[in-house]
PAMI-331407 format. One record per residue: chain; x, y, z of N, C-alpha, C in turn. Coordinates in pm, whole numbers, plus 50000, padded with zeros to 5 digits. Atoms other than C-alpha are relative to their C-alpha. Example, Ala and Ser with C-alpha at 12.3 -4.5 7.8 and 13.67 -1.06 7.14 Angstrom:
! PAMI-331407
<A; <50089; 49881; 50000>; <51230; 49550; 50780>; <50090; 50120; 50000>>
<A; <49918; 49881; 49994>; <51367; 49894; 50714>; <49923; 50109; 50073>>
END
This chain:
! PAMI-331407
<A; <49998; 50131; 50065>; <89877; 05984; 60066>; <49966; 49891; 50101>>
<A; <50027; 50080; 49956>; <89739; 05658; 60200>; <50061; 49843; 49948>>
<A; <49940; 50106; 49993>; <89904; 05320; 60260>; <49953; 49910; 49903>>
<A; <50056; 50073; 50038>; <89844; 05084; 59945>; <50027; 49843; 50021>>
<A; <49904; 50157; 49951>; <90058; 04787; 60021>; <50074; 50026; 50113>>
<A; <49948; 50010; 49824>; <90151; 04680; 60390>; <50069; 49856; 49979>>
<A; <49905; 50154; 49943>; <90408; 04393; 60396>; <50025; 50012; 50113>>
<A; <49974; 49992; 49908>; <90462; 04315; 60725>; <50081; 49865; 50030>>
<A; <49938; 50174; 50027>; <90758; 04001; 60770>; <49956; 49938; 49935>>
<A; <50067; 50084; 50080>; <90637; 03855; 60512>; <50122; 49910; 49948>>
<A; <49890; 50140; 50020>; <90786; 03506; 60458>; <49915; 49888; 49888>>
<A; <50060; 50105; 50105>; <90728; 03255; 60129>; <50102; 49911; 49999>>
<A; <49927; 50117; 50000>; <90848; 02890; 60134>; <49946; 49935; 49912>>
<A; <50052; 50086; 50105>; <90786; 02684; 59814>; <50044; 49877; 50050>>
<A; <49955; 50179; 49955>; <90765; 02268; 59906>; <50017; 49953; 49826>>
<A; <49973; 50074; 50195>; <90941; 02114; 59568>; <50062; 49858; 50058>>
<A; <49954; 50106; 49983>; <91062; 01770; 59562>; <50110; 50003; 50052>>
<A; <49834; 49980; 49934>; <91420; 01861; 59650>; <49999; 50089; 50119>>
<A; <50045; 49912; 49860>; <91257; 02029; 59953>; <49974; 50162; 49985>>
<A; <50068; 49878; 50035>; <91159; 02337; 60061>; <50097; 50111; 49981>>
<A; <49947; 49886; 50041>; <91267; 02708; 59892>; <49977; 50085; 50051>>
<A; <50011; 49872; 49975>; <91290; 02997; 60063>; <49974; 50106; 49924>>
<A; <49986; 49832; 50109>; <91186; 03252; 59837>; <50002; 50125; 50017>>
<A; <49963; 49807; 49903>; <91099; 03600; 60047>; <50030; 49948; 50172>>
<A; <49971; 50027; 49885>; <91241; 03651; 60372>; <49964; 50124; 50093>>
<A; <49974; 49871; 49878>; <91152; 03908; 60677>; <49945; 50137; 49864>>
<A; <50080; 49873; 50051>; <90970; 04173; 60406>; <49933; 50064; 49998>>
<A; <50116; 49897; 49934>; <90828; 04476; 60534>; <50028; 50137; 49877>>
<A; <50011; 49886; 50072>; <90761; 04727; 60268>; <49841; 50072; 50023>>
<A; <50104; 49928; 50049>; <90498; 04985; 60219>; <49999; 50089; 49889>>
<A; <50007; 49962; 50048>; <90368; 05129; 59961>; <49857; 50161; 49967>>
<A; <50077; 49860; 49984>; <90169; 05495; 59894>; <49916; 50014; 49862>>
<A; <50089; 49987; 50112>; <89871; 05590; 59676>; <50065; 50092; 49921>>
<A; <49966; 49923; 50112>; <90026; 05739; 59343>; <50177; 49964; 49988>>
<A; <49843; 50019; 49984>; <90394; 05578; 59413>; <50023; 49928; 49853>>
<A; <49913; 50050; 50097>; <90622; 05468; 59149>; <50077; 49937; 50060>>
<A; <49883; 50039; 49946>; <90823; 05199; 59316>; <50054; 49861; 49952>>
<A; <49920; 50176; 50110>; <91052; 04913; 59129>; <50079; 49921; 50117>>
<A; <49900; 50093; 49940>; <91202; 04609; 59229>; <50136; 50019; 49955>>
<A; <49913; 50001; 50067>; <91505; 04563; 59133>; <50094; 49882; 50068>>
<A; <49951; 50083; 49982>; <91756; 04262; 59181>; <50064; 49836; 49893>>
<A; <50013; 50182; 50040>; <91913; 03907; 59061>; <49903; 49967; 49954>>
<A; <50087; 50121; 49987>; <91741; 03662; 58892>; <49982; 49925; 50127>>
<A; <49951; 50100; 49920>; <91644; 03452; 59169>; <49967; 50078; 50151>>
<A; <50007; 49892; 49856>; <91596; 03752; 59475>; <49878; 49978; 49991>>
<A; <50122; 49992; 49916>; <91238; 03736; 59482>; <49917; 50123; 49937>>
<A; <50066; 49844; 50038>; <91135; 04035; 59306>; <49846; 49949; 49931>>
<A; <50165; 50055; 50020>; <90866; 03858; 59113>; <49904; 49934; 50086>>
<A; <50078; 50016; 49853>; <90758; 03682; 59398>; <49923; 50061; 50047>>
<A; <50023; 49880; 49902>; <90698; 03960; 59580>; <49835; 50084; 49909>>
<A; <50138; 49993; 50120>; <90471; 04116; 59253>; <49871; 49890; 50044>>
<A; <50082; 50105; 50021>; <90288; 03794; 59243>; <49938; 49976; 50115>>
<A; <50081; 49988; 49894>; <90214; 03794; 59631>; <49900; 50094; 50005>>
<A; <50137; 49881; 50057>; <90049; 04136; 59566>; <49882; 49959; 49939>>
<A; <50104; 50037; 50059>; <89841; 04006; 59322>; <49971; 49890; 50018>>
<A; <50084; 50156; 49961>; <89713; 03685; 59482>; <50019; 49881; 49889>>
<A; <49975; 50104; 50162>; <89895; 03471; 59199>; <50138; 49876; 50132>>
<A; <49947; 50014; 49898>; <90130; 03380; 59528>; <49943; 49979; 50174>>
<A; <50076; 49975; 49890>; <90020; 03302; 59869>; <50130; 49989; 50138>>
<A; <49942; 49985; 49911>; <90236; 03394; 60142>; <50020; 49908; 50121>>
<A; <50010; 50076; 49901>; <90354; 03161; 60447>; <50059; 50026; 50148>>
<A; <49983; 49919; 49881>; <90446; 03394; 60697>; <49999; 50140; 49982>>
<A; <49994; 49874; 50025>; <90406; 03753; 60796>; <49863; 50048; 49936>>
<A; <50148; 50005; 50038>; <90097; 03949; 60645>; <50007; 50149; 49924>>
<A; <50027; 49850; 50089>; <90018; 04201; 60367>; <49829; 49969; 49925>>
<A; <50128; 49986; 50079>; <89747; 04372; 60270>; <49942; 50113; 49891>>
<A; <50091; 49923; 50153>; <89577; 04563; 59942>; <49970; 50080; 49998>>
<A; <50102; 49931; 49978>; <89397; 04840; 59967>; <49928; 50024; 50158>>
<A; <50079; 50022; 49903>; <89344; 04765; 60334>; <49924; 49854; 50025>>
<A; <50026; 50157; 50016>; <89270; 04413; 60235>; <50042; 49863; 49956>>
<A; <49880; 50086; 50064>; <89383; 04076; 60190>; <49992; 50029; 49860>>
<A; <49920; 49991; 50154>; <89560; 04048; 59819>; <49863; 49902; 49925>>
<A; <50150; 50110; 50030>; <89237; 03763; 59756>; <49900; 50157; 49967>>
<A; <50112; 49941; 49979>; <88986; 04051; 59853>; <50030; 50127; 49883>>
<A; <49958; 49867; 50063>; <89185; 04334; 59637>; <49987; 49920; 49849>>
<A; <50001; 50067; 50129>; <89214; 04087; 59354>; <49834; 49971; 49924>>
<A; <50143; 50030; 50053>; <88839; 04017; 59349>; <49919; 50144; 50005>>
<A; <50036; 49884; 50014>; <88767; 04353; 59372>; <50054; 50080; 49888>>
<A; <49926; 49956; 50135>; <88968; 04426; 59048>; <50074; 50124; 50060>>
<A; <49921; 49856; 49968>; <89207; 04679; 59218>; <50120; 50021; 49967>>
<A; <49881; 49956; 50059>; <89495; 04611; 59023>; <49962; 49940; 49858>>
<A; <49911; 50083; 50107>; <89658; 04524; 58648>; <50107; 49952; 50008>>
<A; <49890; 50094; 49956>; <89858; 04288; 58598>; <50119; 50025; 49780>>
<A; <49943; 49997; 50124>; <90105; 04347; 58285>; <50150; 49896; 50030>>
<A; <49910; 50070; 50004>; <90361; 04058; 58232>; <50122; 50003; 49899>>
<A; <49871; 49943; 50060>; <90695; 04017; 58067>; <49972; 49984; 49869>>
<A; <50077; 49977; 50144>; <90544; 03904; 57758>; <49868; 50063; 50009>>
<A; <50140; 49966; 49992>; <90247; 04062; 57621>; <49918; 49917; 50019>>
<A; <50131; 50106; 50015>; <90020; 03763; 57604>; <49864; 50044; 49970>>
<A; <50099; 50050; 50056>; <89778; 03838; 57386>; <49979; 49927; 49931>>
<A; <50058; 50149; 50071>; <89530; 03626; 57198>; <50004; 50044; 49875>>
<A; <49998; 49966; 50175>; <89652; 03619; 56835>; <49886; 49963; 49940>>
<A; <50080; 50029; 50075>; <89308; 03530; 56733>; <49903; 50097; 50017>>
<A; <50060; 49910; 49966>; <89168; 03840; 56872>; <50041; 50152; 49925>>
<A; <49858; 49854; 50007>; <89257; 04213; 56747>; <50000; 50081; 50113>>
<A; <49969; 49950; 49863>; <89370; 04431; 57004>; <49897; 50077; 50056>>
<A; <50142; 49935; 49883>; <89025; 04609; 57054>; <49962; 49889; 50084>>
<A; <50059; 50100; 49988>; <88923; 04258; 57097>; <50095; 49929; 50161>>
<A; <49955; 49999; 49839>; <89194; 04184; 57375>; <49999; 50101; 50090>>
<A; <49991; 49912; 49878>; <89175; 04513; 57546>; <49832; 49970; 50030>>
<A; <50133; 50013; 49970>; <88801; 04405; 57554>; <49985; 49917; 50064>>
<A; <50067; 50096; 49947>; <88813; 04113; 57710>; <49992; 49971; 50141>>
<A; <50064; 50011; 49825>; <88832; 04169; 58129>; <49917; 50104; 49987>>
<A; <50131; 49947; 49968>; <88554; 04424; 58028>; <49884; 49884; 49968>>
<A; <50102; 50063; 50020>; <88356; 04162; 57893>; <49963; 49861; 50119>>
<A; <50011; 50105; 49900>; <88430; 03905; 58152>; <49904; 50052; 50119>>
<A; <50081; 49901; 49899>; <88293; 04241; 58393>; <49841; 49988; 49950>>
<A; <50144; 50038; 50031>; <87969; 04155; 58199>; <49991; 50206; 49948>>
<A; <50018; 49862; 50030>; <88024; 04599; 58068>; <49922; 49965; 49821>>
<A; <50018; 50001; 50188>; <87814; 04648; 57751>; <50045; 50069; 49943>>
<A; <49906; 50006; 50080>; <87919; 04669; 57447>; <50043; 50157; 49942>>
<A; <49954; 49885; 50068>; <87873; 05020; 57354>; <50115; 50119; 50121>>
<A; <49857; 49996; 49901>; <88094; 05086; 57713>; <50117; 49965; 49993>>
<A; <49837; 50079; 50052>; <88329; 04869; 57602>; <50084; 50079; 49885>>
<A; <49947; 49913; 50148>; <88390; 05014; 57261>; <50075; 50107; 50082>>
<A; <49933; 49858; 49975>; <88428; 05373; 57460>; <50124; 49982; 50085>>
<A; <49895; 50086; 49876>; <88672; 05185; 57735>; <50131; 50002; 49856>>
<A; <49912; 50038; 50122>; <88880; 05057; 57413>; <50069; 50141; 49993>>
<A; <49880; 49861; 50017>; <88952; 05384; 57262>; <50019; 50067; 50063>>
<A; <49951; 49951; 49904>; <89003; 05553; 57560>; <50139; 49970; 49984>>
<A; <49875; 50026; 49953>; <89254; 05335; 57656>; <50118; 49934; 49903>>
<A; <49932; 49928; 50095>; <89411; 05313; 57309>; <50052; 50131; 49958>>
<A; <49945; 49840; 49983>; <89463; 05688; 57307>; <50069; 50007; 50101>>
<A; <49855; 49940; 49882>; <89672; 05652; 57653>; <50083; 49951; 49965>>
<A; <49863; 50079; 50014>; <89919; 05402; 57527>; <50001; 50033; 49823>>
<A; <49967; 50004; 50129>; <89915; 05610; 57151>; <50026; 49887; 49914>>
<A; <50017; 50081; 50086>; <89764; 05353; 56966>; <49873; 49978; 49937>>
<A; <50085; 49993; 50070>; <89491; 05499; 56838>; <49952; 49977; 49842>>
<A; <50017; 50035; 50122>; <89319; 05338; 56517>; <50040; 49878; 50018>>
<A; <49939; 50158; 50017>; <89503; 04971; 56578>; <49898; 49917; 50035>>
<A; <50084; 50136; 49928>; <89185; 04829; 56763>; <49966; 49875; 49834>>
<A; <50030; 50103; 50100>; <89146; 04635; 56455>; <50082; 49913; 49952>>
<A; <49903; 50051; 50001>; <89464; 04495; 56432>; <50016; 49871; 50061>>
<A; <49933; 50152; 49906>; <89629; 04138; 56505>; <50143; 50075; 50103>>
<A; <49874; 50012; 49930>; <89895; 04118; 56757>; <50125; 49987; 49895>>
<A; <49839; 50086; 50103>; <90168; 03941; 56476>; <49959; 50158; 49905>>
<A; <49930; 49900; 50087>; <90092; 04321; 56298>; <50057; 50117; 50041>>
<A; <49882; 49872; 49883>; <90274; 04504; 56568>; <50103; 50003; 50065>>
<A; <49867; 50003; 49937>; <90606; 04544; 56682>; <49987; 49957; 50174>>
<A; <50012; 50024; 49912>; <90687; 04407; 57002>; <49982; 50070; 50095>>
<A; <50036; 49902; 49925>; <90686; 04717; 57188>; <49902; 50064; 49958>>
<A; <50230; 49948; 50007>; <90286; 04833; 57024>; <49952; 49866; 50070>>
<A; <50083; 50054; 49911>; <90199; 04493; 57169>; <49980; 50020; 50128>>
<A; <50000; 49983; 49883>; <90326; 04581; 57513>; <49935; 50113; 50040>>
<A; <50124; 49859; 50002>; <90148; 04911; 57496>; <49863; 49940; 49964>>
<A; <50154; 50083; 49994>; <89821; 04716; 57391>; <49974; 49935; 50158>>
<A; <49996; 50090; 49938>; <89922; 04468; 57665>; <49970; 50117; 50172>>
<A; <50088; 49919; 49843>; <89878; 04783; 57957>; <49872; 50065; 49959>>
<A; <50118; 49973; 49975>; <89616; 04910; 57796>; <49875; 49926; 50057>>
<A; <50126; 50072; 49935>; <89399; 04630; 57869>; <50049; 49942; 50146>>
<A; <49990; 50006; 49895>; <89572; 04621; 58204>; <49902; 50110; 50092>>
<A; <50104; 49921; 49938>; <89401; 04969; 58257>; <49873; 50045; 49939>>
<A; <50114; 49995; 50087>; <89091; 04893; 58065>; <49854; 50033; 50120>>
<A; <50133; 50022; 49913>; <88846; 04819; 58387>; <50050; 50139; 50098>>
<A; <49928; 49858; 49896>; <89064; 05192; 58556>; <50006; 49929; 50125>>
<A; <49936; 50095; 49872>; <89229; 04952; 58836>; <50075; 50113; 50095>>
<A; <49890; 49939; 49950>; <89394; 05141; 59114>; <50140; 50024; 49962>>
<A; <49878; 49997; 50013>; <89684; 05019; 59072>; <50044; 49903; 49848>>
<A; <49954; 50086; 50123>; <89911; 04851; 58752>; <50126; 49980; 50095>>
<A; <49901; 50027; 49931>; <90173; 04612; 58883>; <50073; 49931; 49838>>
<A; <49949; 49989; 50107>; <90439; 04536; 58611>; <50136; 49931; 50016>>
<A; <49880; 50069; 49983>; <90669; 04273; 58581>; <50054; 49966; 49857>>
<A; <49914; 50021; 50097>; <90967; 04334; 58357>; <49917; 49999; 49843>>
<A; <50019; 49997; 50106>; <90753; 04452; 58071>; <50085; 50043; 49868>>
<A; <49918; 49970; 50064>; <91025; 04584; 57892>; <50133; 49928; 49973>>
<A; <49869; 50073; 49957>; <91325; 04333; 57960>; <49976; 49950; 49835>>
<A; <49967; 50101; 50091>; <91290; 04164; 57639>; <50015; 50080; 49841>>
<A; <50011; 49888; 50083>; <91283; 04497; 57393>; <50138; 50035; 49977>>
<A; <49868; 49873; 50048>; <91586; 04686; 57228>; <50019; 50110; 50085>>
<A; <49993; 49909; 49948>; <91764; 04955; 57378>; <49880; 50149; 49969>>
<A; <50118; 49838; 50077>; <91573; 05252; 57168>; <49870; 49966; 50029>>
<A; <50130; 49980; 49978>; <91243; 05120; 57220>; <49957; 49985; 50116>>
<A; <50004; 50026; 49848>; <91283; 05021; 57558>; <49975; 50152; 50100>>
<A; <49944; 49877; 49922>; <91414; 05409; 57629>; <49846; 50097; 49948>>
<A; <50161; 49924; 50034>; <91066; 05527; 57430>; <49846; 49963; 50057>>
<A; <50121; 50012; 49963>; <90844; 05321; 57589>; <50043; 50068; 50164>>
<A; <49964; 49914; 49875>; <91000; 05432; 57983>; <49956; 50149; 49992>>
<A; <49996; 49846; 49976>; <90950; 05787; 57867>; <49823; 50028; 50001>>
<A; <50182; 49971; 50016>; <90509; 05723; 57761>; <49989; 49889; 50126>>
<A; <50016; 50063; 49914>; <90540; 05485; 58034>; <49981; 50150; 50141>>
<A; <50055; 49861; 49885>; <90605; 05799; 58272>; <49905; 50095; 49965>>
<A; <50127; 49942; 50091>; <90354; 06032; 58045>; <49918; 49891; 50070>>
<A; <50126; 50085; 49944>; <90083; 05750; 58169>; <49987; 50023; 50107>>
<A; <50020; 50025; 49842>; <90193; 05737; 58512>; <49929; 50158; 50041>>
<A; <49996; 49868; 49921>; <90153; 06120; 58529>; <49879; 50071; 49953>>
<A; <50119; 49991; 50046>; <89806; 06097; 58321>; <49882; 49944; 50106>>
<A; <50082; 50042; 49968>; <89661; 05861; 58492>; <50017; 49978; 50196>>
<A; <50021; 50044; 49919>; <89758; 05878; 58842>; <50011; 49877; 50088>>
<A; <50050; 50123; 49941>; <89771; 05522; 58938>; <50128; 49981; 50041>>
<A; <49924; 50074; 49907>; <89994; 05338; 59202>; <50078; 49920; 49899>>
<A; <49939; 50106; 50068>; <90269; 05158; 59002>; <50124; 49914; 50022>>
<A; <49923; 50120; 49931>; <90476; 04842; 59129>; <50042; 49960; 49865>>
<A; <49991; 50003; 50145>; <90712; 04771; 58831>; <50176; 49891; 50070>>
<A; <49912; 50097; 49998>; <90974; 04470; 58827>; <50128; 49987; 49880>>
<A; <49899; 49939; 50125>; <91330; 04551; 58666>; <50146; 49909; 50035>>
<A; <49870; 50021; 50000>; <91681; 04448; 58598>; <50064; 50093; 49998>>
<A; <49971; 49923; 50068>; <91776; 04702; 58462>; <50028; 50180; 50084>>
<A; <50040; 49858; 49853>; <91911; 05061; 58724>; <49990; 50078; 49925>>
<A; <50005; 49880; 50080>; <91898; 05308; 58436>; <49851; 50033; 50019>>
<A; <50137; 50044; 50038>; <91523; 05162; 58373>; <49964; 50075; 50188>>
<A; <50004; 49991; 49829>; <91484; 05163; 58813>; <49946; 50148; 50013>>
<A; <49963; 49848; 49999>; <91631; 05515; 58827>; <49913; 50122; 49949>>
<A; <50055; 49854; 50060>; <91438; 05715; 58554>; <49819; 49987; 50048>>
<A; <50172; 50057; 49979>; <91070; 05551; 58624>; <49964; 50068; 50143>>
<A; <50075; 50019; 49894>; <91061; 05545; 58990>; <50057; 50131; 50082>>
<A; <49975; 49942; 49875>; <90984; 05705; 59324>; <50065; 49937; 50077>>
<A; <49890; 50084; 49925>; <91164; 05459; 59512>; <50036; 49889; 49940>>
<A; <50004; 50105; 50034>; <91345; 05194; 59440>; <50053; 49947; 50128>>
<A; <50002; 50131; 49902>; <91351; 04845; 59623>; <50126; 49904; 49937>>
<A; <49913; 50107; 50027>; <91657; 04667; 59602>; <50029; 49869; 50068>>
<A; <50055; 50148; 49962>; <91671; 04274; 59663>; <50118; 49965; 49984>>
<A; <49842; 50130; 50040>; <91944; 04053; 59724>; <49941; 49834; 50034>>
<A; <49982; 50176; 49988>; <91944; 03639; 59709>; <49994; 49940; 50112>>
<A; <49945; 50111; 49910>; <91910; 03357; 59871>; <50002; 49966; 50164>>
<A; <50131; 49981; 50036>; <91640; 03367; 60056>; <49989; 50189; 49984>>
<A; <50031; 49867; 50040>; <91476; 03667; 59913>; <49978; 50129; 50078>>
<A; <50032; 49895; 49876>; <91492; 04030; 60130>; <50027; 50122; 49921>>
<A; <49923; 49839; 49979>; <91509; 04384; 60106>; <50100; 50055; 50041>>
<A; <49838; 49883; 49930>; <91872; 04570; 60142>; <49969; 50087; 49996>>
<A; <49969; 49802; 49961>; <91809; 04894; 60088>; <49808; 50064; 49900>>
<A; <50091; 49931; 50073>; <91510; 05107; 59985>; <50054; 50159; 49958>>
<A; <49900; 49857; 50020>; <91642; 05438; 59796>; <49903; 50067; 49927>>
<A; <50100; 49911; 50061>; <91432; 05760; 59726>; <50064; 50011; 49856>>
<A; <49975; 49919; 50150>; <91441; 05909; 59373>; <49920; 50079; 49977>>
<A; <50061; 49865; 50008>; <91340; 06264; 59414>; <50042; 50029; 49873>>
<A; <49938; 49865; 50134>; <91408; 06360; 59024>; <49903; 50057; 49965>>
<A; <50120; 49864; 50009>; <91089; 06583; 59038>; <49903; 49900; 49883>>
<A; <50118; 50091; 50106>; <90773; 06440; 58758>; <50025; 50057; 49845>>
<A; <49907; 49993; 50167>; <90961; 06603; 58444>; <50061; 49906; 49969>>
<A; <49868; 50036; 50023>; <91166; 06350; 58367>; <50030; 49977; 49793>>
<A; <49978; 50002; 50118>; <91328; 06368; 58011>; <50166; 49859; 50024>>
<A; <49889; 50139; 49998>; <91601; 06056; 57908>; <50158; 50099; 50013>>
<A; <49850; 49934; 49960>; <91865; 06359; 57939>; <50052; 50003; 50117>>
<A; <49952; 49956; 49863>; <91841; 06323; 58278>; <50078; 49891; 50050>>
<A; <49920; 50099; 49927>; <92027; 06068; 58295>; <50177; 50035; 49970>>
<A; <49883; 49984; 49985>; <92309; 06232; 58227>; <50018; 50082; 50120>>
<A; <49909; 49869; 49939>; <92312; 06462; 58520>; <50040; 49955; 50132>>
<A; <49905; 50087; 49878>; <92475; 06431; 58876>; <49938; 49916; 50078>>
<A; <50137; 50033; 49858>; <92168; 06363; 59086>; <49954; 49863; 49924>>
<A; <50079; 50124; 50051>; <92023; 06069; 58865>; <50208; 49898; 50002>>
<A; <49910; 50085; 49933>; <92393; 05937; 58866>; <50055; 49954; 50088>>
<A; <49992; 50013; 49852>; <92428; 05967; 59203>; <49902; 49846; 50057>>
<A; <50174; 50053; 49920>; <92070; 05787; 59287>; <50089; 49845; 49926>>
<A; <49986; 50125; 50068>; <92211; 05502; 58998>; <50147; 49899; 50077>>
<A; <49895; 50065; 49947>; <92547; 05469; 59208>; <49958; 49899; 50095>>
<A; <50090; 50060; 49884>; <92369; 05389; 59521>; <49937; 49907; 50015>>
<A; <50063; 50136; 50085>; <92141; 05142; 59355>; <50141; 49871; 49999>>
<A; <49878; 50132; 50058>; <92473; 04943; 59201>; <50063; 49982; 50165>>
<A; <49950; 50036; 49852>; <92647; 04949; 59579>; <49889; 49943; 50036>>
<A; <50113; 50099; 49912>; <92333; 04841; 59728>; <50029; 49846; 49920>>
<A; <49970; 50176; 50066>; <92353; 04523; 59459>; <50078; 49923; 50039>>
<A; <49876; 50027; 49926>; <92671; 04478; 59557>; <50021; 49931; 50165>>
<A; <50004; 50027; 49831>; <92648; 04498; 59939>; <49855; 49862; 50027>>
<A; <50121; 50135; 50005>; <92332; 04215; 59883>; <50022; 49906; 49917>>
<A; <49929; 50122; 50057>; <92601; 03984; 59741>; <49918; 49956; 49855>>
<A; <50118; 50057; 50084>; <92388; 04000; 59408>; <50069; 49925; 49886>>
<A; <49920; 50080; 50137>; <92690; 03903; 59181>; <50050; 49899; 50040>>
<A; <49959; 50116; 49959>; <92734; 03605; 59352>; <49942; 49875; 49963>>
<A; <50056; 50125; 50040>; <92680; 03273; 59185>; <49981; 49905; 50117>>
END
């Protein structure tokens, strides 16, 4: 495996009228081609931050990471990631062939590429037949499945993923995590995924990244060897409760329940 993300001290200071915010502090992570690795933390730790530096939506003011081997600018203009946000945001005036079409069309791909791009990547997120569909005629969890497909419409290295699920029901939340791993283990790709949630953390990832407050840092980074089966039973067994304890102490020990 090869290095996809290099944080090296990486330090972000926002200037606001009430002065300046510390937002990340001293963050050295790396990340590996084909990893599964979540944030996890507080509102308020930095976890999106951190996402958003990746994808050049953030610009860093100390310290230095890079992409692919390149700045986050050069990886971004090179289309080497998706970006899937907490809402779906698509364009209700579009149907969803029509938004998973549209960073191919911005790529200038013709149309009869596009089309094949579409249902492709409707058949990975089982939602084949909807390209004709509005957004307002799909449950909130088929939009968010629309909403990665046209994350991996242009086949991006990587999909980075902030808190696409936070705003879903338990049951559909626990069905999309399970075609969420089915994808990861289809398609291969590097995935940076932004959570509250340690059950969510736990069953998804290869590592997780836990964050504590105030200014924003890394406490603990914790493997999660539960092998590339994973079924939602596994969360009953010792080893995934184990991995979920560890997680909650880390929160803990990074003062995260602290107002």
């Amino acid at each position: 495996m090869s290095v996809v993300i290099d944080a090296k001290d990486l330090d972000l200071t926002f200037q606001t009228n009430d002065g300046p915010v510390h937002a990340l502090s001293n963050i050295n992570l790396q990340v590996q081609t084909g990893e599964f690795v979540s944030f996890i933390g507080p509102s308020g730790c930095g976890k999106t931050t951190l996402l958003r530096v990746i994808a050049d939506l953030e610009k860093p003011t100390g310290g230095s990471i890079s992409v692919n081997g390149v700045t986050p600018e050069q990886a971004r203009l090179a289309r080497a990631y998706g970006y899937v946000f907490q809402a779906a945001a698509l364009y209700p005036w579009r149907t969803i062939g029509g938004n998973i079409s549209l960073p191919l069309e911005v790529m200038g791909i013709a149309k009869a590429e596009r089309t094949e791009l579409i249902r492709k990547n409707l058949e990975l997120v089982n939602l084949t037949g909807f390209d004709k569909k509005f957004p307002w005629q799909l449950s909130g969890g088929m939009q968010q499945r629309a909403s990665i497909a046209r994350a991996l419409s242009f086949d991006p290295d990587m999909l980075l993923m902030d808190e696409p699920f936070g705003a879903l029901d338990e049951i559909v939340r626990d069905h999309l995590n399970e075609q969420l791993l089915k994808l990861w283990a289809q398609t291969k790709k590097t995935v940076v995924f932004v959570t509250h949630s340690i059950p969510e953390a736990v069953f998804l990832s290869t590592r997780i990244v836990v964050m504590s407050p105030r200014p924003g840092r890394i406490h603990e980074i914790i493997d999660c060897d539960l092998g590339d089966d994973r079924s939602l039973d596994i969360r009953e067994s010792p080893e995934f409760l184990a991995i979920a304890h560890q997680v909650r102490e880390g929160l803990r020990q990074g003062h995260s329940y602290d107002d």
